[in-house]
N, C-alpha and C positions, 0 to 999 in steps of 0.2 A: 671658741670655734674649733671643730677636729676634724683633720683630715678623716676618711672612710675610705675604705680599701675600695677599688674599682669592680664595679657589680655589686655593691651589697646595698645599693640605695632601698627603700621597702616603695610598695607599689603607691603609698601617698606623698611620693618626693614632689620636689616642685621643682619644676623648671621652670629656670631665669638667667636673663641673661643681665642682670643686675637687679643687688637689694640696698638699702639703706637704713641700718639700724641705731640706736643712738650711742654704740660703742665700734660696732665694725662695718666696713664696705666692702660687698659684694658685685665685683665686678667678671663681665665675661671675656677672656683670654685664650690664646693659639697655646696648643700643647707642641714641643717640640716637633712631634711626630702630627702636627698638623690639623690634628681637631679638637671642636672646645673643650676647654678646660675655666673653673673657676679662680680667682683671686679673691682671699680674701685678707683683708686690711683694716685692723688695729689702729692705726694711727702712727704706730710705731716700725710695725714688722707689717712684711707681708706674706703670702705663701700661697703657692699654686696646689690644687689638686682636682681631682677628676668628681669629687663631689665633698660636701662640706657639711657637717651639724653643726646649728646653733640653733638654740633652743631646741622644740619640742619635734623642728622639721628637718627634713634633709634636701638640700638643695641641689640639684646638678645643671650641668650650661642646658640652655634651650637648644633643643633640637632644627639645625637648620639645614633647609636644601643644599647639597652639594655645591651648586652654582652661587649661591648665596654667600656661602663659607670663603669659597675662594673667591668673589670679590670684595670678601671684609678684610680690613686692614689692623687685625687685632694685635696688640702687643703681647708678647710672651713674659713677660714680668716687671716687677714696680722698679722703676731707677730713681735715684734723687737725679733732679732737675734745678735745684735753687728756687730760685725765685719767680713767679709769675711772670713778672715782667722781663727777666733776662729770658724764657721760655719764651714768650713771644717773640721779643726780639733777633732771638737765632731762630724764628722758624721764617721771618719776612725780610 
């Protein structure tokens, strides 16, 4: 997976706001400055950027309505959490 510098996607990128491959996750995330950005995740590491290659494609966040954007409640980056069940439990 490699970061790409901001605007260099080529005209067949694909927008998503998540992929699932059988080595990394592709998830869609708030850029500090407030619009999407991608996550992508290894298993190990994670890393934010404004669009991603892996493999043949280049991927950037899906394009959403303003109104849209700011009623999602995206996270800005991966934290450890433990365990499934201690995550549920402090959220109820």
């Amino acid at each position: 997976m490699r970061n790409l510098a901001e605007g260099s996607a080529k005209d067949d990128s694909v927008a998503t706001a998540g992929e699932i491959f059988h080595d990394h996750v592709i998830e869609l995330v708030r850029r500090e400055a407030g619009g999407p950005a991608l996550l992508a995740w290894d298993g190990n590491s994670a890393k934010v950027a404004a669009q991603l290659e892996y493999g043949q494609k280049i991927y950037v966040p899906l394009a959403l309505e303003p109104t849209i954007l700011r009623a999602l409640r995206l996270p800005k980056q991966a934290t450890a959490h433990g365990s499934t069940a201690g995550l549920f439990s402090s959220m109820v």
